[in-house]
C-alpha positions in Angstrom: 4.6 -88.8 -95.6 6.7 -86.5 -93.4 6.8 -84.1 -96.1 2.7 -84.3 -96.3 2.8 -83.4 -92.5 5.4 -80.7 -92.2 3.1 -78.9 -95.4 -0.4 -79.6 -93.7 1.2 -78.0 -90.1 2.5 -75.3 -92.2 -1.4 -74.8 -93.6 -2.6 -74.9 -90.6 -0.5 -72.5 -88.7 -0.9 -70.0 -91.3 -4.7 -70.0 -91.3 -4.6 -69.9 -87.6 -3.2 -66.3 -87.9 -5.8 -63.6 -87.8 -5.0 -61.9 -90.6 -5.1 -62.5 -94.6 -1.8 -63.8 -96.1 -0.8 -64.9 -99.8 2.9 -65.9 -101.1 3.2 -65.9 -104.6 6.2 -66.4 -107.3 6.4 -63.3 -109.7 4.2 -63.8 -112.4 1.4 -64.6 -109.5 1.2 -68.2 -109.2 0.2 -69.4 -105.3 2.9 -70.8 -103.5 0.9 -70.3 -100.3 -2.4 -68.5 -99.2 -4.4 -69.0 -96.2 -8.6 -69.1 -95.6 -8.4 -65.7 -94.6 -6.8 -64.2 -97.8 -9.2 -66.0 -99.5 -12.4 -65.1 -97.4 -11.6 -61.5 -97.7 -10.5 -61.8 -101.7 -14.1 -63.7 -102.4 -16.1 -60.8 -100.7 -13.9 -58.5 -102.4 -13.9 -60.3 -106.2 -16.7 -62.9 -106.1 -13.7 -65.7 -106.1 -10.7 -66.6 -103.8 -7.0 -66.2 -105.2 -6.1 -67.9 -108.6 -3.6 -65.8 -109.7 -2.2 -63.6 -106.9 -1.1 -60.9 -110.0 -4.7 -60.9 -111.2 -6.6 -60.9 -107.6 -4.1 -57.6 -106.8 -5.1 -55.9 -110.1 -8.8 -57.0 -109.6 -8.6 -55.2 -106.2 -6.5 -52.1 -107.6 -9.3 -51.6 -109.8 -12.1 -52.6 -107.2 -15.4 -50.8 -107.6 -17.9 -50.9 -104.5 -20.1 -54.1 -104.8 -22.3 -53.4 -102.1 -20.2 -55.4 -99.9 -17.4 -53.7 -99.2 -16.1 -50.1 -100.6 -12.6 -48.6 -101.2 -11.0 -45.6 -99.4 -9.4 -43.5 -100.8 -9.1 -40.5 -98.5 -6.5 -38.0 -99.2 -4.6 -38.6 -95.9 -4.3 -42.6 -96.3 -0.9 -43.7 -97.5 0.1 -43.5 -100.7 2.3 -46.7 -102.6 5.6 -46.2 -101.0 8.8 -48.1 -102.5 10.4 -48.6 -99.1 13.4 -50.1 -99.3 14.0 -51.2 -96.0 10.2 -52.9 -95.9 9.4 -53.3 -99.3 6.2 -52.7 -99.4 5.4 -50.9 -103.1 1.3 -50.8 -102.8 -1.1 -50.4 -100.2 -4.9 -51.4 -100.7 -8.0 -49.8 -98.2 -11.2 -51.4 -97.6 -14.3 -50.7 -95.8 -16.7 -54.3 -95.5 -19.9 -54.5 -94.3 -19.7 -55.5 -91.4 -18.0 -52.0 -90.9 -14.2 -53.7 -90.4 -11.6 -51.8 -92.1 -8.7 -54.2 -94.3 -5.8 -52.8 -95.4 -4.0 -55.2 -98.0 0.0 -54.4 -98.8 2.1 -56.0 -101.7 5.6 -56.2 -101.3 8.6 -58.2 -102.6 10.2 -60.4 -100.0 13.1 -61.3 -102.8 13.9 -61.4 -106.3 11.2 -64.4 -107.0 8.7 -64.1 -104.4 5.7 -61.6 -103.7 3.6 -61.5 -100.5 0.6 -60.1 -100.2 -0.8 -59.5 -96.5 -4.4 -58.1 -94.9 -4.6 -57.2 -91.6 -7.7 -55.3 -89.8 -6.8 -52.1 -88.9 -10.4 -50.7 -87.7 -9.5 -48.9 -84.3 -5.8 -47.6 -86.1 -8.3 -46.2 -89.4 -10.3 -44.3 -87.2 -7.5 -42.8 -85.3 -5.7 -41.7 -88.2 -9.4 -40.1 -89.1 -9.6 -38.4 -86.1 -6.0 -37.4 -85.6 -6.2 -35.9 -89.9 -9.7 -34.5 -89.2 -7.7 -32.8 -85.7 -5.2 -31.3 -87.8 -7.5 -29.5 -90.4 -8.7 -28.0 -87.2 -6.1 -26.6 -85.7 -4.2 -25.6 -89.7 -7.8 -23.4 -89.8 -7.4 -22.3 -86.2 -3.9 -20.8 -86.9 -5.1 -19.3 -90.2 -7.5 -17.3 -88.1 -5.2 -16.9 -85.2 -2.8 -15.4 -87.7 -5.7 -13.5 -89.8 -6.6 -12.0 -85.4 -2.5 -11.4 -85.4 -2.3 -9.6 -88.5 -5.4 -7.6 -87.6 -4.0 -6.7 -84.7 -0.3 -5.5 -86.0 -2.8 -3.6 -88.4 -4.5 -1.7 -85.8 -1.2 -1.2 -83.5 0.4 0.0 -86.5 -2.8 2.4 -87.2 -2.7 3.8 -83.4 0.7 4.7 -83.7 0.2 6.4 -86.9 -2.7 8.3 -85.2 -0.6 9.5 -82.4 2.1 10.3 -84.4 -0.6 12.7 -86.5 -1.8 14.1 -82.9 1.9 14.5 -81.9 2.9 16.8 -85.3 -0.5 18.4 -85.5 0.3 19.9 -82.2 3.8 20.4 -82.4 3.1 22.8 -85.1 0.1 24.4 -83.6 2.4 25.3 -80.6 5.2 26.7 -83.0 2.1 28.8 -84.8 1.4 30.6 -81.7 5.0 30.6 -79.9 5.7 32.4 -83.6 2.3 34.7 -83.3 3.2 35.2 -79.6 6.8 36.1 -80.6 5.9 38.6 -83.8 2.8 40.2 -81.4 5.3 40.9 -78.4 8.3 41.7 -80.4 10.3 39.6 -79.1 11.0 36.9 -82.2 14.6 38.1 -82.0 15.2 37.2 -78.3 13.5 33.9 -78.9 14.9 33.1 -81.8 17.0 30.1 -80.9 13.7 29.2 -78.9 11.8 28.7 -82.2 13.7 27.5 -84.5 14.4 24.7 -82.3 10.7 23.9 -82.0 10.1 24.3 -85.6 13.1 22.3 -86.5 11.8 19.6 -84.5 8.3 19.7 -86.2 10.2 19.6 -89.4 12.4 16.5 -88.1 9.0 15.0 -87.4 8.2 14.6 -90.7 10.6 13.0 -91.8 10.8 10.7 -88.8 7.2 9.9 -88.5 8.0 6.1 -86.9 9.6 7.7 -83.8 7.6 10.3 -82.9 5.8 9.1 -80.2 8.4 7.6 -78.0 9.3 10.0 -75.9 10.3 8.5 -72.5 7.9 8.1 -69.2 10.2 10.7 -67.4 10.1 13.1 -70.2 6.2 13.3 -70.8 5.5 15.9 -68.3 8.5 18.0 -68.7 7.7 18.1 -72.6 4.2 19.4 -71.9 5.7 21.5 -69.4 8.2 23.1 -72.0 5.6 23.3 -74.9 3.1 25.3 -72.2 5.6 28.0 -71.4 7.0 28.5 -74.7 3.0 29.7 -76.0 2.1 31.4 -72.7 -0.1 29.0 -71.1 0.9 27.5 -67.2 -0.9 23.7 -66.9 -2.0 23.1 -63.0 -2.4 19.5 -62.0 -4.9 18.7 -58.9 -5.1 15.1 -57.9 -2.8 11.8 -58.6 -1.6 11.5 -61.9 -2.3 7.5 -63.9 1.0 5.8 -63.4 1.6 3.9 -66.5 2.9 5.1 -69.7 0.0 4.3 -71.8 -2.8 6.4 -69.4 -0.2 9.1 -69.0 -0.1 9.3 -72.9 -4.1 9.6 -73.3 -3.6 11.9 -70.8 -1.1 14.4 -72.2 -2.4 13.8 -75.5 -5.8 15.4 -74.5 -4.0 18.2 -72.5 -2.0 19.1 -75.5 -4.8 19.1 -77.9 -6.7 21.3 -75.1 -3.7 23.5 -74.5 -3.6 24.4 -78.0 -7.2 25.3 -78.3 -7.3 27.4 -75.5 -4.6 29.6 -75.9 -5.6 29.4 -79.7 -9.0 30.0 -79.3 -9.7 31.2 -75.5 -6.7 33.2 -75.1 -6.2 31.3 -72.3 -3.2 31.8 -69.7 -3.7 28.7 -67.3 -5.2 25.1 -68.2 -6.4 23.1 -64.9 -6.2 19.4 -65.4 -8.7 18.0 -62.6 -7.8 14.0 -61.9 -10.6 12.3 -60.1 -10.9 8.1 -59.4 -13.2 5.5 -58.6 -12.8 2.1 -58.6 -12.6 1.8 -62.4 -11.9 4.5 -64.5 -9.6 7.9 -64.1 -12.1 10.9 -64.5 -10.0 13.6 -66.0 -11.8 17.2 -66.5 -9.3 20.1 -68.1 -10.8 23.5 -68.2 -9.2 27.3 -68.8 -9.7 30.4 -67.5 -9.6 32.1 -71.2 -11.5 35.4 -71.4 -13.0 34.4 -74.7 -16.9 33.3 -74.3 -17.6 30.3 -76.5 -21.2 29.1 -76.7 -20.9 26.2 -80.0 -17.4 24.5 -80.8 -16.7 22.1 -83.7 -15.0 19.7 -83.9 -11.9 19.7 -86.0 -9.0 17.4 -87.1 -7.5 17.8 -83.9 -10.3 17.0 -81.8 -11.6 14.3 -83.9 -8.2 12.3 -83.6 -7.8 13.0 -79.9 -11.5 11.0 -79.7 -10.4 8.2 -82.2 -7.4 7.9 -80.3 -9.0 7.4 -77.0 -12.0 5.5 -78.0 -9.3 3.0 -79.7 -7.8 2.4 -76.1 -11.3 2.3 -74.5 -11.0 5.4 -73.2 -13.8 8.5 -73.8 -14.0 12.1 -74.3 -16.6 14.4 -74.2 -16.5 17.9 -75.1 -18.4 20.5 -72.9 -19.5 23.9 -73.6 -21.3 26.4 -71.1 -19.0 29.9 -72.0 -16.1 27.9 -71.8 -14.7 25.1 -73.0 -13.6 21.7 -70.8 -12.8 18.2 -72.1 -13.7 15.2 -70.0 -12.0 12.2 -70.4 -12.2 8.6 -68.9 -9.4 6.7 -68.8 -10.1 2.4 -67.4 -7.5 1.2 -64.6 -6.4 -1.6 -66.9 -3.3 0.7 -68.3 -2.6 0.6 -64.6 -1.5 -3.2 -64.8 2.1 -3.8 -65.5 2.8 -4.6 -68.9 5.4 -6.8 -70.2 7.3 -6.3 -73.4 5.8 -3.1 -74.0 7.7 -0.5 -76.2 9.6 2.1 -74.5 
C-alpha cells in the first residue's frame, strides 16, 4: 500500500510540472511520463507515448498536420552531444495555438533516456529577433566596408591626381627655367640650378607615393623658389587659408597659373587676390603678361587642377577678357582642425 502511494505522489507531482516529461529505459519502454508529454505527443502524433523510441522517431520525422508545424530555421540549435548535459537531439514545434515546444532527448545514464518539453514562446522569439538583428548589422558592415573601401579608393585616386599636378608642373617649370636659361645665356651659370630641378622631377617619377607631402612650412617657400627660378614674382593680398589642405588647393591653382602665364602670357608677376565671406575663400590670381589672349583651352593641366578641386568641393572658373585669371572657391570646412591627418 505504501508503495501504491509513494508512486501515485510521484504521478502526481510530475504532472503538476508545467512542462512535458518522459523517462524511458533504452530500447523505449515508459518508465514514467506525465499528461503533459502525452497531451503535446497526441497533438503531435494522433496518440500519446507507447514506445518513447518510436514517439521520438515519429516526431524526428514529423510532417505539419495542420496542428502544429516544425521549425527548422537555420539559426535554431542543431543536435549537440554535450557531455556535460547530455542532451544529443533537440526537437522545434510551432502549435496552433501559436506556443512554441522544444522537446530534447538525452541520456541521464547508461539505461535510462529522458525526454523533456518545455514552452519556450517568449525565448523563440528573442532568438528570432536577436538572429534577424544580426543579419542586419553583418549587411550594415558589408556596406560600411563597401563606403570604406570606396572611400580608400577615392583618397588613393586624389593623391594620385595631385601627384600628376605636382610632376606636370615640376617639369613645366624646368621647361621654361631651361628655355629661360638657353634664351639669356646663362645655362652655364645656372647650371647647378637646373639640374637640381630636373633631377627632382626625375626623382618624382620614381617616387610618385611621396610627392605630395611637402611640409605646411615649406609650401610657400617652394612656390616661392619655383617662381624665381622661371622669372615670375607671386604677390599675395589678403589672409592666406590656414590649414594644410586649403593651402594645397591654393598653391596647386597658383602653380598651374604660374606656369601658364609665364608660358603663355610672358608674364613677370602673378597676383593672388584672397577674399572671405562667411563660407567660402574667394581666390582670384591674374598676371600682368603682355600677351593678349581672347579664347583659352583647357588642357591636361587645367583639367586636373578642376578635378582636383571639385573633388574637395572646391571650384574654379577660368576667365578670359585679354588676359587670363582663375577664380577659385575654397569652403571654410578645411579650416577645422583635423585629426589624424597625413603630414
Amino acid at each position: 500500500m505504501k508503495k501504491n502511494t509513494s508512486a501515485k505522489m510521484i504521478k502526481k507531482a510530475i504532472d503538476s510540472y508545467p512542462g512535458g516529461i518522459c523517462f524511458s529505459a533504452l530500447d523505449g519502454r515508459v518508465i514514467l511520463v506525465n499528461e503533459k508529454m502525452n497531451q503535446l505527443v497526441l497533438e503531435l502524433t494522433g496518440h500519446t507515448i507507447l514506445n518513447a523510441k518510436t514517439a521520438w522517431e515519429e516526431l524526428t520525422n514529423f510532417a505539419n498536420n495542420g496542428k502544429a508545424e516544425k521549425l527548422t530555421q537555420s539559426w535554431l540549435p542543431k543536435d549537440t552531444n554535450n557531455g556535460d548535459e547530455g542532451i544529443q537531439q533537440q526537437l522545434f514545434f510551432r502549435f496552433s495555438d501559436g506556443l512554441i515546444w522544444r522537446f530534447e532527448l538525452r541520456f541521464l545514464d547508461s539505461n535510462t533516456v529522458q525526454v523533456e518539453a518545455a514552452e519556450i514562446t517568449a525565448l523563440y522569439r528573442l532568438s528570432e529577433e536577436l538572429y534577424e538583428n544580426t543579419i542586419r548589422l553583418q549587411e550594415m558592415q558589408k556596406r560600411q566596408k563597401a563606403l570604406l573601401d570606396s572611400i580608400v579608393e577615392i583618397n588613393l585616386n586624389k593623391e594620385i591626381l595631385a601627384a600628376k599636378m605636382h610632376i606636370h608642373d615640376e617639369l613645366g617649370h624646368c621647361l621654361l627655367a631651361t628655355t629661360k636659361a638657353i634664351t639669356e645665356d646663362s645655362l652655364a651659370e645656372n647650371a647647378d640650378t637646373l639640374q637640381k630641378s630636373w633631377n627632382s622631377a626625375i626623382h618624382d617619377f620614381s617616387n610618385i607615393s611621396t610627392v605630395w607631402t611637402v611640409p605646411d612650412s615649406s609650401l610657400q617657400s617652394e612656390l616661392m623658389q619655383v617662381a624665381e627660378l622661371i622669372g615670375c614674382k607671386v604677390t599675395f593680398l589678403g589672409e592666406q587659408p590656414k590649414s594644410r589642405k586649403a593651402l594645397q588647393l591654393l598653391y596647386a591653382a597658383i602653380r598651374e597659373a604660374l606656369t601658364n602665364a609665364v608660358r603663355h602670357a610672358d608674364a613677370t608677376e602673378l597676383m593672388v587676390k584672397i577674399e572671405q565671406d562667411e563660407k567660402s575663400y574667394h581666390i582670384e590670381i591674374s598676371n600682368n603678361g603682355s600677351v593678349t589672349v581672347s579664347k583659352i583651352t583647357e588642357g591636361n593641366g587645367l583639367s586636373a587642377l578642376r578635378q582636383r578641386l571639385e573633388q574637395e568641393g572646391a571650384s574654379l572658373e577660368v576667365c578670359c577678357n585679354g588676359s587670363v585669371s582663375l577664380l577659385v572657391d575654397i569652403p571654410f570646412d578645411f579650416d577645422k582642425p583635423q585629426k589624424g591627418g597625413r603630414k
